[in-house]
C-alpha positions, 0 to 999 in steps of 0.5 A: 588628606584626600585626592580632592584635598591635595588636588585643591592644595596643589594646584595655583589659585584662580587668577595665580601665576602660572610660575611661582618665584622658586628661588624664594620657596624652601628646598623641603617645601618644595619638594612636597609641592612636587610629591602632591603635584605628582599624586594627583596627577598620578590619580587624574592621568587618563590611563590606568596604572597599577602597582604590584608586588612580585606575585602580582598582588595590586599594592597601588591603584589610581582612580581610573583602574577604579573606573575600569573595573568598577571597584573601590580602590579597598576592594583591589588592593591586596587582591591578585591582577590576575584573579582580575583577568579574563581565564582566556588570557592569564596564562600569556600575561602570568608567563610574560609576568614570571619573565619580567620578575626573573628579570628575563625582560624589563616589561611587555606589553599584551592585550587582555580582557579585564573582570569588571565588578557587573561580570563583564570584561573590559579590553585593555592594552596593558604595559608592565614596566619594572621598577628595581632597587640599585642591586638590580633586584625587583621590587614591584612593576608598574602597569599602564592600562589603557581602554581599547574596548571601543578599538576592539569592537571596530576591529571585530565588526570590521572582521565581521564585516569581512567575513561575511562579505568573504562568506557572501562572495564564496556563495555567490561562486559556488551556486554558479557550479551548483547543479542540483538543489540539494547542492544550492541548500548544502552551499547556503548552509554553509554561507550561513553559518560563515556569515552570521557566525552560528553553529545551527541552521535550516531551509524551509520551502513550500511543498505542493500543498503549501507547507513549509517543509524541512529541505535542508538543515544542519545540527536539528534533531528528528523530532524538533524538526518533526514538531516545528515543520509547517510553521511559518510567521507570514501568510502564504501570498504576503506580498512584503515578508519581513525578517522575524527574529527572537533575540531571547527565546525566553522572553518571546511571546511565543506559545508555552508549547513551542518555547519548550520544543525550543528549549528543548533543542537548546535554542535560545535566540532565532532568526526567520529569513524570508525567501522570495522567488519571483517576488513571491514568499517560496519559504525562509531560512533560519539561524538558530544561537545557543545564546541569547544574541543581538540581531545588528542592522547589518547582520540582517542586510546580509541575512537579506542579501543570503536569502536574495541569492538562495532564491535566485539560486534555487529559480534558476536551478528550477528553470534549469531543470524545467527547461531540461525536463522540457527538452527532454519530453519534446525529445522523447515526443520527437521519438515517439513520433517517429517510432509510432506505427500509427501514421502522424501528420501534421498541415496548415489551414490550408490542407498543406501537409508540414510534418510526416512520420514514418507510420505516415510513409508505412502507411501511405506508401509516400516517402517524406520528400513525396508526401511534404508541401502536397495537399493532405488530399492525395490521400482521399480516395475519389468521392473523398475529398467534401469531407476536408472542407470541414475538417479544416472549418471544425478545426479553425473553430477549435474543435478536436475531432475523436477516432473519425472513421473514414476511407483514405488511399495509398500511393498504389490505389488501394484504399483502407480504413482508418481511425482519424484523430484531428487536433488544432496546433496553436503558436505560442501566442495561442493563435490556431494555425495548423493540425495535427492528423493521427491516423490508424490503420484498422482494416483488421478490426474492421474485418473483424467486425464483420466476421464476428457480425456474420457468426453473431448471425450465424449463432443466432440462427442456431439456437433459434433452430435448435428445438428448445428453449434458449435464453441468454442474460446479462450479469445482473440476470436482465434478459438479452435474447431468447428464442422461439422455442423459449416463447413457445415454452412460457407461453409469453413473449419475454420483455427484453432488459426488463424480464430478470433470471428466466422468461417463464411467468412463474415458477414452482419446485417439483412438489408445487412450492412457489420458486421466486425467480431471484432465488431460480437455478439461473439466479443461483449460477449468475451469483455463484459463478458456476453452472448448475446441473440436476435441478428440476422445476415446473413452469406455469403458463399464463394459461394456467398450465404447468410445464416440469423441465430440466434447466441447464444455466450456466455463465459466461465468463470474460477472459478475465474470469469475470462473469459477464451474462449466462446462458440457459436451456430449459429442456421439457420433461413432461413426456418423460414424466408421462412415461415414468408414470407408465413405467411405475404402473408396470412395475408397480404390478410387476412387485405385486405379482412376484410378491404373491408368486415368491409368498406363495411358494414360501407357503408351499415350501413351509406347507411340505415342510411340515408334512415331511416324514424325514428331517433331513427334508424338513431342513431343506424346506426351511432352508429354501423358505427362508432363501425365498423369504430374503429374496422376497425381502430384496425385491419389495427394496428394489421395486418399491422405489421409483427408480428400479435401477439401483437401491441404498444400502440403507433400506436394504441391510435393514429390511432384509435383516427384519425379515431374516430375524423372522426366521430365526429363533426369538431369542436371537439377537441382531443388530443392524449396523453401518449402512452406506453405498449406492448397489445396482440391482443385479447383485440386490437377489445374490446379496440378499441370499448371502445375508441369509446363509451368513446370517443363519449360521451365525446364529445356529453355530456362532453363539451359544448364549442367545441371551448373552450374545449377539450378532452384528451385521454393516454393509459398507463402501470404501474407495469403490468396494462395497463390504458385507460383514456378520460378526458374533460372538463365538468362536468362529470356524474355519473356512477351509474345514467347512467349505466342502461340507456346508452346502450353504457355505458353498452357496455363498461362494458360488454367489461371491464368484457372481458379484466378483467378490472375495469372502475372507473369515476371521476368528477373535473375532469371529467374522464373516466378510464378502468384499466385492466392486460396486457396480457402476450406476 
């Protein structure tokens, strides 16, 4: 017979009595009516009510533990009250269990979470109770379970209630003591984790370029806040935000892209809460869950009410900050005022002077107490006092009046120039009602202008008596002066800030090439920033004629070493021309007649040495023959070269080399080697005679295979010495064996003493050095 079955048996008939005749019913039959009455009450009582053994396992459930749990009355029976529990509350409820089976206590009573079939948990107030045989023995326990979920959830909401309005209350106190902004966002991190119970959160602002930036967070990675920062769901000038939130990241319709950066951070729920400052959006803060939560109405009221008082927190602070910084820089204008050395006064429409500063007393010679409530026109030496009409009437219309030059007079009499800056002073409603004076001293300055105008006038007096034409330029090579000898030189009057890099009508290089004026000696020293020596050129006139110079450009520079504009001289050569022609003429008969003189003698020479009866004088004659013959060689060097004063070593070694080898018999081998130096031609004639004699006894003593070897001549310079070695291939010989009988030997060192020079001799190999000083040229 089922519930249903022994309820309908049970209970009396519609329209029954209440109180059936007992005495008439039989004892037995009785006592079932009461067993099924007790059943079905036992299975429509309105609490739950288990029955179990000693190890907890259910013997007997009613139909409302059914509904509790959501089970069949099968699926529990057999099954452990335990298994059935919340893991957060076995461990109480099992140790009050095992008390209650040792008989340590009849029943208790606790409060658990109860497993439901969905995975969910219910809250129940359980009862277990004891039921024991005659002997006091346990036999099972009977456990009343009543539904206190809806209790439990009044009870939380209540403790959330007061949470937050506890967490609300301590935000509201600690942003009073708050005095920086990185305290307001520490103290509203915290309120928000207190008062929406997460363990995650962030306050963003807007920058100066309207980007929301990260000020303040708790538990965000680097590189989510990287990724996410700048995001905001409303517009920059939304007038009514409204907060936003996911209750399931997942489910969002956010973009693929930042639900992966969310979920990355473990992120699964979110909420945006506006920030307004003054009405207006200034940025949001944001609750981040680690799982997916239900945002309640009253949990966003207070999320509303945090990020009400974080914004007054943060403007007042702001404020606090402004007017501080405010303070601050009216202090430090106080100051600046007062320390200035120039004077700083201040007076009204009508020329009342109202502020005076120590730069006013040292200037002026008034102290404050003379200088305030006076007309600003103590101040204007006679004949002054027209100009403050309207200073005043510019001054009315709005207008600043920059660096004014003008006279004023001190307190003694004396005047002196000043710099004069005038600038309208405005209330706060920006209505002009004064002005401000800043006045400098520049006597000094002004004195300097003057002394640099009289040496202006003085230089430009200079060069214009200086004999030769001077020009200058600006950086970019436009011609800023000249003078009359620079007129007189190009034959034309130069265009001033047109004509570029020189004043001459046009240019040629020495030889008649055409020289561009960009690319002229001035052009080069302004883009090279140095000056530039030893050009020449040759200037054309309108007229045709041609006139060669020598110019001397060279840049000015600022302190800086920035090059500023040139200066040039262009210094006329054209008599210097003549006379080197002149003196090329003479010289170039003075070469002829020596020549033929020196070729005569060498023929005389070499005539009697062919006549000579004894050989002993015919050795001499050649001897002296080809003395002459080296000399000869030297001097067509010296004078065949427009310059007579010095001669390259490499035209001299060669030519005096070739004519030697000449002397020499024709097998002979001479090589001609290294060449370098400048020599001057004193030591030309005693250089060449040297060559000779080494030369000679080289090839007649040093060697012995023509053929086979050689000798090898190098004249070089060195560190301001000049060195002429003879190397062969022979044995070589001593210098003091031979010196006393070789009268060519003693040649050569009476020459070297002539040049200052020292002659050493080597052997392997076998060489022959003079070392000697160059000559200053």
């Amino acid at each position: 017979m089922n519930i249903q079955q022994r309820t309908a048996k049970t209970l009396s008939p519609p329209g029954s009595s209440a109180a059936p005749d007992i005495a008439r019913v039989p004892r037995e039959e009785r006592r079932r009516g009461y067993e099924d009455r007790l059943a079905v009450t036992y299975e429509h009582v309105g609490v739950g009510i288990v029955e179990i053994d000693q190890a907890g396992r259910m013997l007997r459930v009613n139909q409302k533990v059914c509904e509790l749990t959501g089970y069949e009355a099968a699926d529990l029976l057999g099954r452990s009250i335990f298994d059935e529990t919340s893991p957060q509350d076995v461990a109480q409820d099992l140790a009050q269990f095992r008390r209650q089976v040792a008989g340590e206590i009849d029943g208790y009573t606790i409060e658990r979470r109860l497993a439901r079939k969905d995975g969910s948990y219910v809250w129940a107030e359980v009862t277990s109770s004891s039921v024991r045989d005659a002997s006091g023995n346990f036999v099972y326990a009977v456990r009343v379970q009543h539904d206190i979920s809806k209790r439990r959830e009044t009870e939380q909401a209540l403790a959330r209630r007061s949470e937050e309005q506890a967490a609300l209350f301590r935000f509201s106190e600690r942003l009073q003591y708050a005095t920086s902004l990185p305290a307001v966002y520490d103290t509203a991190l915290d309120a928000i984790l207190a008062a929406l119970a997460c363990k995650r959160a962030s306050i963003l602002l807007f920058d100066d370029s309207d980007v929301m930036r990260f000020v303040g967070w708790r538990g965000l990675s680097d590189g989510y806040r990287h990724a996410v920062e700048g995001h905001s769901p409303w517009d920059r000038d939304e007038e009514d935000p409204h907060p936003v939130y996911f209750e399931d990241i997942g489910l969002s319709d956010l973009s693929v892209a930042l639900k992966e950066t969310i979920a990355r951070e473990h992120i699964a729920a979110v909420a945006f809460i506006p920030i307004l400052i003054d009405g207006r959006l200034a940025g949001k803060f944001m609750a981040y869950y680690e799982r997916p939560h239900h945002f309640s109405e009253p949990e966003i009221d207070v999320a509303l009410t945090l990020a009400r008082q974080l914004g007054f927190g943060i403007a007042r602070l702001r404020a606090e900050q402004a007017r501080s910084a405010a303070e601050e820089r009216a202090q430090q204008l106080v100051s600046i005022v007062e320390s200035s050395d120039d004077a700083i006064i201040s007076k009204d429409l009508d020329g009342i002077i109202r502020t005076w500063n120590s730069g006013a007393e040292r200037l002026f010679g008034y102290s404050a107490g003379e200088a305030l409530g006076k007309p600003v026109t103590i101040l204007f030496p006679p004949g002054r006092e027209d100009e403050e009409p309207g200073i005043l009437a510019r001054i009315r219309r709005g207008e600043r009046i920059h660096h004014y030059e003008t006279v004023r007079r001190r307190k003694d009499g004396s005047v002196l120039d000043i710099s004069l800056t005038v600038s309208p002073v405005r209330d706060g409603a920006g209505h002009i009602v004064g002005a401000s004076k800043i006045a400098r001293d520049i006597t000094d300055r002004k004195e300097a202008e003057r002394r640099l105008r009289d040496s202006e006038q003085r230089l430009t007096e200079l060069l214009a008596a200086i004999p030769a034409a001077i020009y200058t330029t600006d950086a970019q090579g436009k011609i800023t002066y000249f003078n009359q000898a620079a007129v007189e030189f190009s034959g034309r009057t130069p265009t001033l800030g047109s004509d570029e890099w020189c004043v001459t009508w046009k240019l040629f290089l020495p030889d008649g090439t055409p020289l561009p004026h960009d690319q002229c000696p001035m052009a080069v020293a302004l883009k090279e920033g140095r000056a530039v020596r030893g050009a020449e050129a040759v200037a054309e006139r309108p007229d045709g004629t041609r006139v060669p110079f020598i110019p001397f450009p060279t840049p000015l520079l600022d302190s800086s070493g920035r090059v500023t504009g040139a200066i040039n001289m262009l210094v006329d050569i054209s008599e210097r021309r003549q006379a080197e022609t002149q003196q090329r003429l003479l010289l170039d008969e003075l070469n002829h007649r020596t020549k033929n003189n020196m070729q005569m003698l060498q023929s005389l020479l070499f005539s009697a040495a062919r006549t000579a009866h004894s050989e002993e004088a015919r050795k001499v004659l050649n001897e002296a023959s080809a003395r002459i013959a080296a000399m000869a060689a030297a001097q067509r060097v010296l004078y065949g070269r427009s310059d007579a004063s010095r001669f390259e070593a490499e035209e001299f070694l060669p030519a005096v080399c070739q004519t030697i080898r000449q002397l020499l018999p024709p097998d002979a081998r001479i090589e001609c080697g290294a060449a370098h130096g400048v020599l001057s031609n004193d030591i030309a004639m005693p250089l060449a005679l040297i060559l000779n004699e080494l030369l000679t006894n080289a090839v007649k003593h040093g060697i012995k295979d023509h053929a086979g070897q050689g000798v090898r001549v190098s004249l070089t310079d060195h560190d301001g010495s000049l060195a002429l070695c003879v190397e062969d291939d022979g044995e070589g010989f001593d210098l003091e064996e031979v010196r006393k009988t070789s009268s060519g030997l003693q040649l050569v060192l009476g020459l070297a003493r002539q040049l200052r020079g020292t002659l050493y001799v080597t052997k392997n190999p076998s060489r022959a050095c003079l070392d000697f000083p160059a000559a200053k040229i």
